[in-house]
N, C-alpha and C positions, 0 to 999 in steps of 0.2 A: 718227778712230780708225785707229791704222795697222798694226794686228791682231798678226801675226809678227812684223812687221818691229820693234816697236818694242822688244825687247832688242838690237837691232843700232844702232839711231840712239839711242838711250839711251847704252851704252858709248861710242859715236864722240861723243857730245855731251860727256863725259867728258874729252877730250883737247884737248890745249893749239889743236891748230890748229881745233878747231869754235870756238872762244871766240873767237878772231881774222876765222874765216869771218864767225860772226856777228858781230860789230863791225864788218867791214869791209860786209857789207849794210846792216845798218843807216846807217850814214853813207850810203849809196849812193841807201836811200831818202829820205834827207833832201834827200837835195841833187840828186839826180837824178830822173826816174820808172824804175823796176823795173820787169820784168818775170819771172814770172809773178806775181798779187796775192801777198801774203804767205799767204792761206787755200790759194793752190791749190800751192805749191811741192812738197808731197809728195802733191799728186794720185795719180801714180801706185802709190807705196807703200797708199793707200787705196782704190784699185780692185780692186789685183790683190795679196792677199796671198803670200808668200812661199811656202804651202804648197801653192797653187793656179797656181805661175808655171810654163810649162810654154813659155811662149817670153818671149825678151828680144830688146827692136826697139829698139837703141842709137842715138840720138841725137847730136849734140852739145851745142849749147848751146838753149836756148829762142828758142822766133821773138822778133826784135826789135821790131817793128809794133805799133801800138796795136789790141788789142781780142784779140789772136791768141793768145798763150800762153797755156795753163790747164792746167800741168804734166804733160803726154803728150807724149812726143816726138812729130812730125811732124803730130800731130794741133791742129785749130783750134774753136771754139765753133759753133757752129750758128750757121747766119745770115752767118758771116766767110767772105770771099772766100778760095777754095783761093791757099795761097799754089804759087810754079811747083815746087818740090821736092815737094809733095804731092800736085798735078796731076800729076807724072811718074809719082808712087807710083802713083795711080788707074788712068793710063793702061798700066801695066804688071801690073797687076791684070787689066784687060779684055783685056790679050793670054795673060796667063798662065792666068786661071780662067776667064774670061767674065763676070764682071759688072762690066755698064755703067756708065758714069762718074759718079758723085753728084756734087749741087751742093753738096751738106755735106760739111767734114773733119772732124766729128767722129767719132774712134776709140773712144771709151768703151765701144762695143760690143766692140771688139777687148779690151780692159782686162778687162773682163768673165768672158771668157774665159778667164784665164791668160796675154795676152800683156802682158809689163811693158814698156810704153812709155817706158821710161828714158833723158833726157839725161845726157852724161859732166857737164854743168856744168848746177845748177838754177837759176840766176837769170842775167839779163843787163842792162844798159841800156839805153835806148830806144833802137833807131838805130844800136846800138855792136856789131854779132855780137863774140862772144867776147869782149866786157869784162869777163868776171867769171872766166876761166878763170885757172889759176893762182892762186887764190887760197885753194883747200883744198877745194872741189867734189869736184875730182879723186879724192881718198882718199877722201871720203866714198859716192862712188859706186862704188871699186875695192872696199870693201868690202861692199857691197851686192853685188858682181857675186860676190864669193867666198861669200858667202852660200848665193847661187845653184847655181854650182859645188859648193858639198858637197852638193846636194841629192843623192837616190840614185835617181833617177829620171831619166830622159834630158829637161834643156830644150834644146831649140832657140835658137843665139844668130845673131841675124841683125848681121851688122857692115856696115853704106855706109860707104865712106868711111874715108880713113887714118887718121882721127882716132877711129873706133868700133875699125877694125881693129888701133888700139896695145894695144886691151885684150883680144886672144887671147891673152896670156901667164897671162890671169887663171883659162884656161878648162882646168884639167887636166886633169878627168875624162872619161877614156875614153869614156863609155856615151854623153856629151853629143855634139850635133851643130854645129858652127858653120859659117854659110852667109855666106861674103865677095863682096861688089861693089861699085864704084865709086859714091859717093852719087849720090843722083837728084837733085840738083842741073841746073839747066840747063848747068854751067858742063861737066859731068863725066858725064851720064844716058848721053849716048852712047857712050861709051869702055867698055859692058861693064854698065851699069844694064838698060837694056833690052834683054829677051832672057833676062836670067838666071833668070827662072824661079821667084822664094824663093818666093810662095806655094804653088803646088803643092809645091815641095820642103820646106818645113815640113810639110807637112799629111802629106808621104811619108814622114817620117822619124817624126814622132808617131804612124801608122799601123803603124810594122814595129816599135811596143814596144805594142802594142795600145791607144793614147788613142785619144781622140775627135779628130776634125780639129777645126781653128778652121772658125769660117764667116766667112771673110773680106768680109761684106757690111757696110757701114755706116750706110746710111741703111735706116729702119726700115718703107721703103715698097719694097725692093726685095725 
């Protein structure tokens, strides 16, 4: 069920390049393995409905590793090993808010919440980061983002990374807040990831329009 969202991916399923998208997946799982399964591709459109998104944590593509993607950006299943861009997320959490590092990446709790874990690109190849970009992903999640953007309430758009930060042109509205940093990638965490602060600064910015904060904790014993 993908509550709001689904007059938005209905119209976009409408247009020549979803019909292409989908054929080129498809073939993709024929002859490749995919990632995320086919069930979990709009995960996050099913956690965090449209009318309840009150931050967007942009992505790029889905982890490429066997067992890892399950349609939340940066987020992994319970039980999977943190991958090192999400182990940087964690460890800039415990300098940022104070809480200690989980052996889980599952974010679902975040999803929950109103934070929409959205990658720019939803499916990938085994092995392959970005094999699937360029392929009409793109549109389909630029309009998910303007979506967003018309809301009349202030979301929070958190951008790592150049490839999230291409889509601040999406973000017009005034009242909205957009928080930029270098992805937490090991390649990039230090050039300006670490340090910056987005949790607290989401929570501050949701705060001075009177929301609730996120609770940014994820595992369900801390």
């Amino acid at each position: 069920m993908l509550h709001d969202w689904s007059h938005i991916v209905e119209l976009q399923q409408q247009q020549s390049y979803s019909r292409t998208l989908s054929q080129f997946v498809e073939r993709e799982r024929l002859q490749h393995v995919v990632y995320p399964a086919h069930s979990d591709v709009y995960s996050a459109l099913r956690l965090t409905p449209l009318e309840k998104t009150r931050v967007v944590l942009l992505g790029q593509d889905p982890y490429h590793g066997a067992g890892q993607a399950h349609g939340l950006s940066f987020s992994v299943p319970n039980g999977v090993a943190l991958p090192p861009s999400l182990r940087n997320i964690m460890k800039e959490r415990q300098a940022d808010v104070g809480i200690p590092l989980s052996p889980h990446g599952n974010l679902t709790r975040w999803a929950k919440q109103g934070v929409l874990l959205l990658n720019s690109t939803l499916t990938v190849r085994e092995g392959e980061a970005g094999s699937h970009r360029g392929q009409g992903w793109e549109t389909f999640t630029d309009a998910l983002l303007a979506a967003v953007n018309a809301k009349d309430h202030r979301v929070v758009f958190v951008l790592w990374g150049s490839t999230a930060q291409q889509k601040h042109a999406l973000i017009t509205g005034k009242h909205h807040v957009v928080l930029e940093a270098p992805h937490p990638s090991p390649l990039s965490a230090h050039r300006g990831f670490f340090g910056s602060s987005p949790f607290s600064q989401v929570n501050k910015a949701l705060e001075e329009v009177g929301e609730i904060p996120i609770d940014w904790r994820n595992d369900i014993n801390q």
